[in-house]
C-alpha positions as CSV (number, residue, x, y, z in Angstrom):
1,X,367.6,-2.1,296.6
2,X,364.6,-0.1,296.2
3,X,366.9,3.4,294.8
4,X,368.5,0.3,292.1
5,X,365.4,-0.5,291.0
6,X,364.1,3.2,290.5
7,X,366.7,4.0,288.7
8,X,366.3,0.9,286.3
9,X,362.8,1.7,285.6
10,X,363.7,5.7,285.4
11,X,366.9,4.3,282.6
12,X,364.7,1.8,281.1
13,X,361.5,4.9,280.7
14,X,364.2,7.5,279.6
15,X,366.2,5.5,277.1
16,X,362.5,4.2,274.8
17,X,362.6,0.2,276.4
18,X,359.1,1.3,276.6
19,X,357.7,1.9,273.2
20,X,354.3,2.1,272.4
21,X,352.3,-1.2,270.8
22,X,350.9,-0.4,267.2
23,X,349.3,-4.1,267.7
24,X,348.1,-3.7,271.0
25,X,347.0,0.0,269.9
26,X,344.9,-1.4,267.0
27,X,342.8,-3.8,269.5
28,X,342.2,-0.8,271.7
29,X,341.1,0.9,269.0
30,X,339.0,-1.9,267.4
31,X,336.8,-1.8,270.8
32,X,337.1,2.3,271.9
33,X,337.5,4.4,268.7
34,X,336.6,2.6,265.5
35,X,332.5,3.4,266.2
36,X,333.2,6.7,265.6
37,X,336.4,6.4,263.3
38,X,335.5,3.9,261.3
39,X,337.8,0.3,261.3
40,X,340.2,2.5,259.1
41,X,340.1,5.9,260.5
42,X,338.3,7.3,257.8
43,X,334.9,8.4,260.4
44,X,331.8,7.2,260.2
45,X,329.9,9.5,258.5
46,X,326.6,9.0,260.1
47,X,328.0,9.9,263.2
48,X,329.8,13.3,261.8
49,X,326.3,14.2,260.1
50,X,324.3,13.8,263.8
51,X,327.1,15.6,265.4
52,X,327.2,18.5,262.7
53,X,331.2,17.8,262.4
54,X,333.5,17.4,260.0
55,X,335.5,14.7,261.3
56,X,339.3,14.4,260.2
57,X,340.3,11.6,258.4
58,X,342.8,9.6,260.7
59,X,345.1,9.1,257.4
60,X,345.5,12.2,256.4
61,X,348.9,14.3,256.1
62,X,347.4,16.3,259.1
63,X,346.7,13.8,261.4
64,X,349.6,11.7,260.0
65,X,351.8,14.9,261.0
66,X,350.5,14.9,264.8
67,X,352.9,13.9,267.3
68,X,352.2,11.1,269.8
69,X,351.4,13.2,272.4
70,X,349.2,15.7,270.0
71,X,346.9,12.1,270.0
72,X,347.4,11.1,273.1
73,X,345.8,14.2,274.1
74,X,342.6,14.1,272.1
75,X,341.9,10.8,273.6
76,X,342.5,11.9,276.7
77,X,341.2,15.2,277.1
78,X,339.1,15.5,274.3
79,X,339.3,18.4,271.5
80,X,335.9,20.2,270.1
81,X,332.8,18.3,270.4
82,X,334.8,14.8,271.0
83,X,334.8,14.2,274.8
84,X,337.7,12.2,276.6
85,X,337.5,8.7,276.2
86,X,338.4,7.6,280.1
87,X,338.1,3.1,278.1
88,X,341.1,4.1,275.7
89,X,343.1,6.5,278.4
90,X,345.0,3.8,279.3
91,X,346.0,2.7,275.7
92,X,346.3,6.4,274.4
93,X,350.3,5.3,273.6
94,X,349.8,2.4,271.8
95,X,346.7,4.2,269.7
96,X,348.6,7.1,269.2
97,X,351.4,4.3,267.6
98,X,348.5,2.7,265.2
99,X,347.0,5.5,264.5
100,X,350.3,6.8,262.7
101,X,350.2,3.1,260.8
102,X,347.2,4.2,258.8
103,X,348.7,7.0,256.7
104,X,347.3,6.6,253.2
């Protein structure tokens, strides 16, 4: 019983019945990311000018172009002076997934 039911979850993993959650992405967002971001990816710009940054608009062609897993791994690990976010880790598929809904 328990090799069936591994290899239902491995068939169910391998085959996308997983997808990521643009809706439930958004709400992680909304309460991890958007401080920074802004509510529509384009940054808060007080927080790029304290940081000396140029933040990247979340709706451009560059970001827009990233994989999943390109995003993923900026929430997770961090890139530059952005440090992981550990409170979005465990939603870094479904932001990845609303992230890409913002193109412009």
């Amino acid at each position: 019983m328990r090799t069936i039911l591994t290899l239902v979850t491995f068939v169910a993993l391998s085959t996308g019945a997983y997808a990521a959650d643009a809706k439930a992405g958004e709400a992680a967002y909304m309460k991890s990311c958007k401080s920074c971001h802004g509510t529509d990816g384009t940054h808060n710009a007080g927080i790029a000018k304290m940081m000396k940054i140029e933040m990247k608009d979340l709706q451009s062609p560059e970001v827009q172009a990233m994989s999943d897993a390109d995003i993923k791994k900026w929430i997770t690990v961090g890139m530059g002076k952005m440090k992981p976010v550990p409170a979005a880790a465990a939603s870094a598929d479904d932001i990845a997934a609303y992230v890409h809904t913002l193109k412009k």
